[in-house]
VEXKOLZA-744487 format. One record per residue (C-alpha): x, y, z; residue number from 1. Coordinates in steps of 0.2 Angstrom, whole numbers, plus 5000, padded with zeros to 4 digits. Example, Ala and Ser with C-alpha at 12.3 -4.5 7.8 and 13.67 -1.06 7.14 Angstrom:
! residues 2
    X    Y    Z num
 5062 4978 5039   1
 5068 4995 5036   2
This chain:
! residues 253
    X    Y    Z num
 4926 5225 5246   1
 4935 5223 5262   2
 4951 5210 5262   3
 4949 5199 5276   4
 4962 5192 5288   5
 4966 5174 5276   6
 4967 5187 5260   7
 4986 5190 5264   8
 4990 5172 5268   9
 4981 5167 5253  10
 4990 5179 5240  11
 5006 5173 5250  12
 5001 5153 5246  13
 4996 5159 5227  14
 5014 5166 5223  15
 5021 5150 5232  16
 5011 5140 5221  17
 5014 5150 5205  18
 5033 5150 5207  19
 5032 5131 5211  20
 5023 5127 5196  21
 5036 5139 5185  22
 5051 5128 5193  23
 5040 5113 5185  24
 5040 5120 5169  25
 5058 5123 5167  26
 5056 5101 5165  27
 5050 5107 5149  28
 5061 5107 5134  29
 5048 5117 5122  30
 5052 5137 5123  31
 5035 5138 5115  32
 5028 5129 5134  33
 5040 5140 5145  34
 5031 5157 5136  35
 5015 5151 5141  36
 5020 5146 5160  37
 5029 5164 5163  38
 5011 5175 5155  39
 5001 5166 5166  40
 5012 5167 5180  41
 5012 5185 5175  42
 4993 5184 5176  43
 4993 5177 5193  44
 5004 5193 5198  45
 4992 5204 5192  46
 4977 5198 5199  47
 4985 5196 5215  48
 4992 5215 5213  49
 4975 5220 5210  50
 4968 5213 5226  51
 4980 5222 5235  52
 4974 5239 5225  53
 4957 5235 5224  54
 4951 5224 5240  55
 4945 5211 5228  56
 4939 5194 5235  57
 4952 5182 5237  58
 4938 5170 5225  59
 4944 5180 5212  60
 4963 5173 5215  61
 4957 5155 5217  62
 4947 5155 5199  63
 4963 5164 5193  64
 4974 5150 5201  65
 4962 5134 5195  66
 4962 5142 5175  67
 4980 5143 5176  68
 4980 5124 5183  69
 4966 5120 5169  70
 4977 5127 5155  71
 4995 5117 5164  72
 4985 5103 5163  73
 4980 5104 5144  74
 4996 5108 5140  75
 5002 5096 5147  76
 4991 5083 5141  77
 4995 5092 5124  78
 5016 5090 5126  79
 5013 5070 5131  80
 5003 5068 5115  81
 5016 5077 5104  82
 5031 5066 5111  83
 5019 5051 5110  84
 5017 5056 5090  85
 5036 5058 5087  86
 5038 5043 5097  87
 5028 5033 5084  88
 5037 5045 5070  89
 5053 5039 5074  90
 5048 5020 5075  91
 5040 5023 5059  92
 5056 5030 5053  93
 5064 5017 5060  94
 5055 5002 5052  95
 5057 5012 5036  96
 5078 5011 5036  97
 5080 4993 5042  98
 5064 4987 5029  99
 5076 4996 5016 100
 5092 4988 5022 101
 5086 4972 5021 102
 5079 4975 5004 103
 5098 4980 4999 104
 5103 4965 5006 105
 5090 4954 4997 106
 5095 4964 4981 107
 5113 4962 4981 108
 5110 4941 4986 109
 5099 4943 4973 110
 5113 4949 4961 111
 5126 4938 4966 112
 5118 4925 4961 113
 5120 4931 4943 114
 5137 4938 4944 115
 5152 4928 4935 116
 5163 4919 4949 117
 5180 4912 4946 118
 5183 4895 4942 119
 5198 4886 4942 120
 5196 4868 4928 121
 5211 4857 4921 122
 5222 4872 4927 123
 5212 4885 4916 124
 5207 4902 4928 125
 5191 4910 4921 126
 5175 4918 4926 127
 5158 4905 4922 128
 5142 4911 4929 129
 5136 4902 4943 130
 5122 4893 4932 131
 5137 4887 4919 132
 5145 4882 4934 133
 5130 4872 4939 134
 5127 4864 4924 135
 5145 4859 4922 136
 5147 4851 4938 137
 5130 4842 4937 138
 5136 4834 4918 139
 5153 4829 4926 140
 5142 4820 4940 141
 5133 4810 4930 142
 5149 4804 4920 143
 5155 4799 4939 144
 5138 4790 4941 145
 5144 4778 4925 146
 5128 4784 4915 147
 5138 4787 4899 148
 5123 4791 4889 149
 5114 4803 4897 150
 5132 4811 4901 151
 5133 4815 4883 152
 5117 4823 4881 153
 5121 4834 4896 154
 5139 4839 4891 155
 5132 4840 4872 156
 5118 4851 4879 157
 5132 4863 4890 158
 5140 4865 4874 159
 5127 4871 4865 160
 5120 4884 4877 161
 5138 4892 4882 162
 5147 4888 4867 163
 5160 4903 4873 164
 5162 4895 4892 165
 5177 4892 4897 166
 5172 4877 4901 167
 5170 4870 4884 168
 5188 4860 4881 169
 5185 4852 4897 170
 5166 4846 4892 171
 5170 4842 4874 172
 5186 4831 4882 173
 5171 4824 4895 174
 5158 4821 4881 175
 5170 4814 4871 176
 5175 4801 4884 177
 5155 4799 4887 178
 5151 4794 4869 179
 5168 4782 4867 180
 5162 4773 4883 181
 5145 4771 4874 182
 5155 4764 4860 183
 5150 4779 4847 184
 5167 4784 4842 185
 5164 4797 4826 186
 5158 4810 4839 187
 5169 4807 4851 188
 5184 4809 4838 189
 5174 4826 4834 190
 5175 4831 4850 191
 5192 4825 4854 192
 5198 4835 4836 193
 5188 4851 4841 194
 5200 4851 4857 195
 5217 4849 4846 196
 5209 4863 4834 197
 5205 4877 4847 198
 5213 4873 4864 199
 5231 4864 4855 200
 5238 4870 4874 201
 5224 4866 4885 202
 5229 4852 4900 203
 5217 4839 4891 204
 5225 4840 4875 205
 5236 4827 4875 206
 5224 4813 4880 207
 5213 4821 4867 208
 5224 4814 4854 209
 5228 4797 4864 210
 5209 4794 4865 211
 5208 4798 4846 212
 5221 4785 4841 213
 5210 4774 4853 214
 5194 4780 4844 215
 5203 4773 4827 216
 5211 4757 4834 217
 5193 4752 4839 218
 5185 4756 4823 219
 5199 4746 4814 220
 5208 4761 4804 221
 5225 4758 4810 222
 5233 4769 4799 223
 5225 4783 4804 224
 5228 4778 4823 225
 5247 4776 4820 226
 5247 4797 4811 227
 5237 4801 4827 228
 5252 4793 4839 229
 5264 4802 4829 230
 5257 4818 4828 231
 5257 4814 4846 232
 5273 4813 4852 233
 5279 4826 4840 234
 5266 4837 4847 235
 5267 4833 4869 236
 5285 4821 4870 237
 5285 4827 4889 238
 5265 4822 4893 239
 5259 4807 4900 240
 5252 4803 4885 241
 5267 4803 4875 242
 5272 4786 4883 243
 5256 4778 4883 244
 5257 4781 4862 245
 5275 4773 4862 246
 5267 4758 4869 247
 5252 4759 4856 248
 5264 4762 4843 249
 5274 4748 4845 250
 5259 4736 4847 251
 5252 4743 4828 252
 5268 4738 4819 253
């Protein structure tokens, strides 16, 4: 067929077009996208070529420049779903890290809520787990509140579940003072003695030994109660208690 006089113009207008469209794929960052843009480019050239050679209608270069807009288009579309699916990806990924962070976080306050804490009582240092501690401090509140008796069975409880706790000379000294305030003064003697036998340098010892005398005086053994001040003064001359048994001392003869 013969080329007419828009046939030049035409081809002219398609290599424009194709090259513009290669600029707009250099936006792309996938190298698999740039290859396809350059072979159809390369396919446009050919056809055009072709017409030159062949006399070819210049339709046959607007069907070829249309499929090569067709298939930009599609890959387009295809290259905005692919960025939309890592863009969901990396959300994902990130919901992923922060859900375990904060499960580490949960974990670990989760932990220290078991983990031994150091305490400081009657100038004893020592590690108490946080429910010893609890219970401690909650026994020595009701002792505060004036409620002798059920002070008891809370410090006689404490005892009993952390017979190795640290805090054990300072309850027994507590529950003892609970049951001489309830006027039961055997056990409060046995837990007065229990101090003197396995804490002899514990802060509380001394008035363990006052409150023993005091324990004896009130059930009437004097004899008894004047050996305790004694033992006393031989045992603490320099604590507070030691002059406090002086003045019990010269009250019993």
């Amino acid at each position: 067929m013969i080329l007419t006089r828009r046939t030049p113009r035409l081809i002219a207008l398609a290599a424009l077009w194709a090259c513009a469209t290669a600029s707009q794929a250099a936006l792309f960052e996938d190298a698999d996208a740039r290859r396809a843009i350059l072979e159809l480019r390369q396919r446009v050239d050919q056809v055009t070529q072709g017409s030159n050679q062949n006399g070819e209608d210049t339709s046959q270069v607007r069907r070829s420049l249309l499929d090569f807009q067709s298939q930009m288009e599609s890959m387009r579309a295809e290259m905005n779903k692919l960025r939309g699916e890592n863009e969901t990806l990396r959300r994902e990924v990130a919901d992923l890290k922060r859900g375990q962070t904060d499960l580490a976080k949960g974990m670990e306050a989760r932990l220290q809520q078991f983990e031994p804490v150091a305490v400081t009582v009657d100038g004893q240092e020592f590690k108490a787990d946080p429910a010893e501690k609890r219970d401690f401090e909650a026994a020595l509140g009701v002792f505060r509140s004036g409620k002798f008796a059920d002070a008891a069975s809370a410090f006689s409880g404490f005892v009993q579940r952390y017979p190795k706790s640290g805090y054990v000379p300072s309850a027994r000294f507590w529950l003892g003072n609970a049951y001489y305030a309830t006027r039961d003064y055997k056990p409060a003697i046995s837990n007065f003695q229990q101090i003197l036998a396995t804490a002899p340098q514990h802060m509380r010892a001394p008035d363990s030994a006052l409150s023993i005398a005091n324990c004896q005086i009130e059930l009437k053994d004097t004899k008894a109660a004047r050996k305790t001040l004694e033992d006393l003064l031989k045992a603490y001359p320099e604590s507070d208690a030691a002059n406090a048994a002086k003045e019990r001392l010269s009250k019993l003869k």
